[in-house]
Steps between C-alpha positions, in 0.01 A plus 500: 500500500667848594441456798678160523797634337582750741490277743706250354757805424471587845600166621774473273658821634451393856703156407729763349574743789481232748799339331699853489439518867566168570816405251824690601662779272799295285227232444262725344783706342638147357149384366421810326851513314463129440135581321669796350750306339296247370260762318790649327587187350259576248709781356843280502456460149436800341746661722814269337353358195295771351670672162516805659624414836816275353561816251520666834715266705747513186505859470600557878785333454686800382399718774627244773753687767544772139524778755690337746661724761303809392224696705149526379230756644107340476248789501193480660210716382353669865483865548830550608620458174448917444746542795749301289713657235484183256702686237824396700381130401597544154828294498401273735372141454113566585164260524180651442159373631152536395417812365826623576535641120228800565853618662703480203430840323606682845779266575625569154601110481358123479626292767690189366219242666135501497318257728113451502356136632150667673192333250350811517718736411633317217153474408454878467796613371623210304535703212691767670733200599543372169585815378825500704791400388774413773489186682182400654419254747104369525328167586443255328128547553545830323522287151101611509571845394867546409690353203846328511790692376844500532520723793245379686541205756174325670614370849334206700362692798247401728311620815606190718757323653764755604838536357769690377604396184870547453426361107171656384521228197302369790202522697442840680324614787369873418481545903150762468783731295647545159762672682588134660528395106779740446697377764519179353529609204794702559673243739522254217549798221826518760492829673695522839342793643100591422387849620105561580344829394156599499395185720269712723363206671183721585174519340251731573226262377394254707305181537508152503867370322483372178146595429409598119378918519414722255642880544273736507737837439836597510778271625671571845695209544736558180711756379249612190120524585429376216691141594212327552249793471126483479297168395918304505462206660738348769618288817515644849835422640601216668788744717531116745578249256682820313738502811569137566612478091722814530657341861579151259608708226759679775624225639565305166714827362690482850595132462622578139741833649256665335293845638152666462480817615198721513552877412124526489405921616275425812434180437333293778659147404752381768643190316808648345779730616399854466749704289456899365401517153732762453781365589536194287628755218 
């Protein structure tokens, strides 16, 4: 019977990779968004008729275009955060992401966002997310560990079929990056200009992308070792697809008259204009 199987599995993957080689690119790429679409059909109606979600969808209404005109800066959490004097951030319009709140005691400030859609660090910190009180972002998937409140807003964000929503009352594309989120997010929030800090682009750990691993000691990816420090669970990063959502997310701000810029010290990305940190004050 084992024996059987693999050999049925290994004639279902030669069917499978001789129709990659044989089938051109845009009719593979077609198929595979076409099967994407149709599994995420199964979430169409939790994602606009769930309690929860339509509390959601009414409560962004007040936060449509409410900074309109006005410049936001999105911090990333990579090393280069300790090269970055976030105490100038104070009166600025600021999204945090992750974890970003083992900053706050040194920053000496909350940012006015939070963003966290990653099932695995909402997972493990969940309370530590609850616990905050400025507006957070999350998934709706994150109703497993986090309960509704007035501040808190559960997005429709999925892993497929990319976009850039200009109204995140919508479905999302989290684009491999909660950073991605936060563009959205501030795009329909209304900002005209988004700065980048902190988004290193770099990790020191690496392996396959997307792959579940378990640390095994101090954090060097992050600004705090302790980010996800020993026995934390987490993704590998996805820096492709992470570049391809951060081009869409460029080009949609430029067709608005809109600008992100990346003041980001050392960082590798090469999406967005490249502007000193220093001098944006």
């Amino acid at each position: 019977m084992t024996i059987s199987k693999k050999c049925e599995n290994s004639s279902d993957m030669s069917i499978k990779d001789t129709i990659k080689q044989a089938a051109p690119a845009p009719i593979l790429e077609a198929g595979k968004s076409a099967f994407d679409a149709v599994k995420r059909t199964k979430n169409l109606k939790a994602a606009y008729l769930d309690p929860v979600r339509r509390d959601t969808i009414g409560k962004l209404e007040a936060l449509h275009n409410s900074k309109k005109g006005e410049r936001c800066f999105i911090i990333g959490n990579g090393p280069s955060l300790k090269q970055t004097d976030l105490t100038r951030l104070r009166n600025e319009n600021t999204f945090g992401l992750n974890r970003i709140y083992l900053a706050f005691p040194e920053m000496g400030f909350e940012t006015t966002y939070y963003l966290c859609v990653n099932d695995l660090v909402v997972e493990q910190t969940h309370d530590d997310i609850q616990a905050l009180k400025m507006p957070r972002f999350v998934s709706m998937r994150a109703q497993q560990w986090l309960q509704p409140e007035d501040n808190l807003f559960f997005l429709y964000s999925t892993y497929t079929g990319p976009t850039f929503a200009a109204d995140i009352r919508k479905r999302m594309w989290e684009g491999a990056t909660v950073t991605y989120m936060a563009l959205q997010t501030a795009f329909f929030i209304g900002f005209s200009q988004v700065i980048l800090i902190g988004v290193d682009h770099s990790f020191a750990t690496k392996g396959k992308p997307n792959e579940t691993v378990v640390s095994q000691g101090d954090d060097p990816n992050h600004f705090n070792a302790g980010y996800f420090g020993k026995g934390f669970r987490w993704q590998l990063p996805d820096l492709d697809t992470s570049e391809r959502a951060y081009t869409m997310a460029r080009e949609a701000y430029k067709a608005a008259g809109r600008e992100v810029l990346d003041a980001t010290v050392g960082g590798k990305l090469q999406v967005f204009p490249k502007v000193d940190y220093n001098s944006l004050f």
